[in-house]
VODO-277956 format. One record per atom (N, C-alpha, C): residue in one letter; x, y, z. Coordinates in steps of 0.1 Angstrom, whole numbers, plus 2048, in hexadecimal, padded with zeros to 3 digits. Atoms other than C-alpha are relative to their C-alpha. Layout:
BEGIN
AXYZ;...
END
This chain:
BEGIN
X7F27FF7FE;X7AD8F08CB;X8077F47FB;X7FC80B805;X7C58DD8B8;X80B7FB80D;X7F48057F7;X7E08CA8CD;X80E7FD7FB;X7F77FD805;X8018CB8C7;X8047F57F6;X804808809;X8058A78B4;X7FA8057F5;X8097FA811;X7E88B889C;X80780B7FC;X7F67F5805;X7FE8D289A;X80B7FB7F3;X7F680C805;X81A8BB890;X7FF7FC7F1;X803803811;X8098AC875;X7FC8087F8;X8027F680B;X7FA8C9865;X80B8057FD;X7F57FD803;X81B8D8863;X8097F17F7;X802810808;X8238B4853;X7FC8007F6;X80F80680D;X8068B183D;X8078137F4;X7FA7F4810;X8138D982D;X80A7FC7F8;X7F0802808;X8388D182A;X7FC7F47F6;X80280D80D;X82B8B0814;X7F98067F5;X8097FD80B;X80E8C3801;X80B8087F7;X7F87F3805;X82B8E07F8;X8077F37F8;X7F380A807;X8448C07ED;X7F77FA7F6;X80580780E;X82C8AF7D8;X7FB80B7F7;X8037F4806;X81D8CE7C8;X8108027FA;X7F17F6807;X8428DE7BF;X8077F47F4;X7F7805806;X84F8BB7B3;X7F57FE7F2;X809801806;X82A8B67A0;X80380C7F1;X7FE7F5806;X8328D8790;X80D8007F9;X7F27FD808;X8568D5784;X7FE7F47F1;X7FE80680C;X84F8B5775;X7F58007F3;X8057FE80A;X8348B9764;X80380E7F2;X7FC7F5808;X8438D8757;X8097FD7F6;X7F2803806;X8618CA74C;X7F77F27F5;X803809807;X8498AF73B;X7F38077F3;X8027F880B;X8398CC728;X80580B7F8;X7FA7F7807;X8538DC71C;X8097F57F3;X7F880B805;X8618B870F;X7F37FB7F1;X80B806807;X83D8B36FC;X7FE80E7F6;X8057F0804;X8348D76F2;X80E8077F6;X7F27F9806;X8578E46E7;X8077F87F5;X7FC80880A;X8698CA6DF;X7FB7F27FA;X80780E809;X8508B36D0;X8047F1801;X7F98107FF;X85F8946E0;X7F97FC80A;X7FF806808;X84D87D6E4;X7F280B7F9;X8067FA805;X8348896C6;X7EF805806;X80F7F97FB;X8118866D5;X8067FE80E;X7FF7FB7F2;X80B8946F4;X7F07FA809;X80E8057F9;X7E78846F9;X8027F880D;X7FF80A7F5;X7F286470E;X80880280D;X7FD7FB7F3;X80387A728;X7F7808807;X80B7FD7FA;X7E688B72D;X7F67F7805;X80880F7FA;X7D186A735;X8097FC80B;X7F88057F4;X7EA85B747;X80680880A;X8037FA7F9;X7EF87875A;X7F780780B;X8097FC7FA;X7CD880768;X7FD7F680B;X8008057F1;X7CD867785;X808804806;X7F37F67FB;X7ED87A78D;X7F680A808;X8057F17FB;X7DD898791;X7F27FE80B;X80F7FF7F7;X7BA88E79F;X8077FA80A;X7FC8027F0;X7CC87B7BE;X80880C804;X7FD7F87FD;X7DF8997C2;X7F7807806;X80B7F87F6;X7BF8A87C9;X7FE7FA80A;X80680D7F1;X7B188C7DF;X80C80880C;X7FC7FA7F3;X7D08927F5;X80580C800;X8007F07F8;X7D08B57F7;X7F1807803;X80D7FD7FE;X7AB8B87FA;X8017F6810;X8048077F6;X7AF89B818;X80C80180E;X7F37FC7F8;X7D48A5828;X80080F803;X7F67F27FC;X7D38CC829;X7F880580C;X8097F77F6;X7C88E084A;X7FD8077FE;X8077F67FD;X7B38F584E;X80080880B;X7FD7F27F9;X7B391785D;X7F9808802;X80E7F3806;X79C933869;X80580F7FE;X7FA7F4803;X7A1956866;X80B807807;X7FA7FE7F3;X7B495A886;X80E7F47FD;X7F180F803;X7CE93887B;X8017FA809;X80280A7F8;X7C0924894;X7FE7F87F5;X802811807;X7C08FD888;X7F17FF803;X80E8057FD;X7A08F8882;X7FE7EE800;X7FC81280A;X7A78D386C;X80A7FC801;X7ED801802;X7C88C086F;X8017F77F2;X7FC80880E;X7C18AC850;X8047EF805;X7FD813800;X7C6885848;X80F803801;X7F18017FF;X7EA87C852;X8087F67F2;X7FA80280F;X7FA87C831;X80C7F4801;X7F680C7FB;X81886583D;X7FC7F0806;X80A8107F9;X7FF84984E;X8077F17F9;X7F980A805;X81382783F;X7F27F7802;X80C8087FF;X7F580F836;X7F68057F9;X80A7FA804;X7E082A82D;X7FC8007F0;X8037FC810;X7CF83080B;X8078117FB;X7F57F5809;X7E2853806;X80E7F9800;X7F580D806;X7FE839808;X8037FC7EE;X80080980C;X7F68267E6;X7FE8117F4;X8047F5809;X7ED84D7D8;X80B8057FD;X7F07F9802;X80E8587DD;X8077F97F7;X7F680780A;X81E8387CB;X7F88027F3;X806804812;X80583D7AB;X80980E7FE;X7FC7F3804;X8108627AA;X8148017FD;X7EF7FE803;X83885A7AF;X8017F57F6;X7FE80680B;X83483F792;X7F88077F8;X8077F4809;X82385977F;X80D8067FA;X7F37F67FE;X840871784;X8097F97FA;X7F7809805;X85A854779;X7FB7FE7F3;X80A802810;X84584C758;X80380F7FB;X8007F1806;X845870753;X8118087FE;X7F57FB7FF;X86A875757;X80B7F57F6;X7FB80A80D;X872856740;X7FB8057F6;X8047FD80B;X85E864726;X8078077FC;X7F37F7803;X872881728;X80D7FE7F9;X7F1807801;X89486D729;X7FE7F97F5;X80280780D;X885857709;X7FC8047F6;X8067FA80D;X87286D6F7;X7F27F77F9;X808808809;X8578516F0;X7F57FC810;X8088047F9;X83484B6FE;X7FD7F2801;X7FC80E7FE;X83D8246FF;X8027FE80C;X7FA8017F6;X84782D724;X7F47FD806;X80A8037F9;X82382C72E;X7F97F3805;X80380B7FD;X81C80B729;X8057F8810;X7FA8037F3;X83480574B;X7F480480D;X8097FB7F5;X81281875C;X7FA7EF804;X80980B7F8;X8037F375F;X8067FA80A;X7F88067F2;X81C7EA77D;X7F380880A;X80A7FB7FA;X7FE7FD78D;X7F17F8805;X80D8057FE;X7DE7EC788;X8067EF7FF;X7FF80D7F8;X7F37CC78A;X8067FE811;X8017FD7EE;X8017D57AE;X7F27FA806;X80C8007FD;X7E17DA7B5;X7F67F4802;X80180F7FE;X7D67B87AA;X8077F7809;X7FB80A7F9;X7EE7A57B9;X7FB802812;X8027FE7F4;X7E67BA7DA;X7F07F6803;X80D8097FC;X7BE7AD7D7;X8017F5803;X80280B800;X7C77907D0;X8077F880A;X7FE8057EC;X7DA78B7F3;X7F67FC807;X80B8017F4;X7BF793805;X7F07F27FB;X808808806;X7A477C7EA;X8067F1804;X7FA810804;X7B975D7E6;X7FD7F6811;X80380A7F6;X7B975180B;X7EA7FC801;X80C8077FF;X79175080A;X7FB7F97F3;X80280B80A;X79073F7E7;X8077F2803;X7F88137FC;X7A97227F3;X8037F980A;X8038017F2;X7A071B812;X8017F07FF;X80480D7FF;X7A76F881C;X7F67F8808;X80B80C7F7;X7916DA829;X80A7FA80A;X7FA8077F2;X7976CF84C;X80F806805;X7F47FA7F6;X7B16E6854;X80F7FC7FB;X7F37FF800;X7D46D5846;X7FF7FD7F3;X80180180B;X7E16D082A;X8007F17FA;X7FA80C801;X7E66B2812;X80B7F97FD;X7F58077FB;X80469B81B;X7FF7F27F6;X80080A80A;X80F684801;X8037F0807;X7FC80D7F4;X80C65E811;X8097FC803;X7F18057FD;X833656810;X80180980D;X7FB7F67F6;X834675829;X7F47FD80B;X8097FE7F4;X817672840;X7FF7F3807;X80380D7F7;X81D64A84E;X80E805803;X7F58027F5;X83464C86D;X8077F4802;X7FC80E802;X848633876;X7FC7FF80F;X8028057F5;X83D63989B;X7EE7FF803;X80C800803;X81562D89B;X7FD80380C;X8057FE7F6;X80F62F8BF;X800814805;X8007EA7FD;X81965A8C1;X7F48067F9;X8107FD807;X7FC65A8A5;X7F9801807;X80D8077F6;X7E56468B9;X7FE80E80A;X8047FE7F6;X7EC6588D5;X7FD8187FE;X8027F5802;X7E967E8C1;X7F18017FF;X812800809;X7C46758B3;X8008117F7;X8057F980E;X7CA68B895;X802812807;X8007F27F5;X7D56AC8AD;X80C8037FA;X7F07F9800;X7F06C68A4;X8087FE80A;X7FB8007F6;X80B6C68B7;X80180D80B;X8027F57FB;X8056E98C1;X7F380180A;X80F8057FA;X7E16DE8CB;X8027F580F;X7FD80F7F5;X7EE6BF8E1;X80B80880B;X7F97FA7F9;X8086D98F2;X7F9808809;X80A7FA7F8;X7EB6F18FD;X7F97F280A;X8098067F8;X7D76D490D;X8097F9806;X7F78057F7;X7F46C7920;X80380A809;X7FD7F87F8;X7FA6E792D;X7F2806807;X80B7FA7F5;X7D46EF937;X7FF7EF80B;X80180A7F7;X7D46CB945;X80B80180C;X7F77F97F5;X7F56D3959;X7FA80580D;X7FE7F57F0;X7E46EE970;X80080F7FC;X7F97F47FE;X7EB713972;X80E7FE800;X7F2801801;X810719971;X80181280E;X8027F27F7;X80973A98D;X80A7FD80D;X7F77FE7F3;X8287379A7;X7FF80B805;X8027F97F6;X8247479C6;X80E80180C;X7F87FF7FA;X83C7549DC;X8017FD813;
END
């Protein structure tokens, strides 16, 4: 038995598969009637390449979003939650609606020049890794950074002395575990 929530989203997860399907369908339509008829732009190859990650994530999420049903139309499956923010049908949805955009400029230009704009994709993409890469390639020694000597002599030597090389965030905790509890009682 599904619960009402699974309910929720499968009802969710159709109304999205129906909207991307119908919009998938118009435009590509409208981007073969622009290639095929009116010969603009002349080859039609590099919409076909650069269209097939279009299509195959289309699959992915409709092979991984749609429910399933038995003969009776009980919820058997409720499907991945196609809306999930974070998720990887996330980043599938933005290749496919910059697909759609490229494919609606081509239209509007007439010239397969527009495709070149597909590498805003695989550099996204980079910049994203390289979020997550860069802090463990530049990791620093000893925890702070380096302070150029005009900036790091105080003019008060004894507050040094008396930090021994301690954040001040660090020297705030151990004044407050040396304190005590702070637990008032009534």
């Amino acid at each position: 038995m599904a619960s009402q929530s699974g309910k929720k989203q499968a009802t969710s997860n159709v109304k999205t598969l129906q909207e991307l399907h119908l919009i998938s369908l118009a435009i590509n339509v409208l981007s073969i009637i622009a290639l095929f008829i009116f010969k603009r732009p002349s080859n039609w190859f590099p919409w076909i390449i650069i269209s097939l990650p279009s299509w195959g994530l289309q699959y992915f999420i409709e092979k991984g979003g749609r429910p399933r049903f038995n003969d009776e139309g009980k919820l058997l499956r409720v499907g991945d939650d196609l809306k999930l923010s974070g998720s990887l049908y996330e980043y599938f949805f933005d290749v496919i609606y910059v697909t759609w955009i490229l494919d609606i400029l081509m239209i509007v230009f007439g010239t397969n020049f527009i495709w070149w704009i597909y590498l805003i994709i695989p550099g996204f993409a980079g910049y994203k890794i390289w979020g997550f890469i860069a802090p463990f390639l530049f990791k620093s020694k000893g925890g702070a950074a380096a302070v150029p000597k005009g900036l790091s002599e105080s003019t008060d030597n004894e507050s040094n002395d008396a930090n021994n090389g301690k954040s001040k965030r660090r020297q705030k905790l151990e004044a407050r575990r040396d304190k005590g509890p702070s637990v008032k009682y009534r």
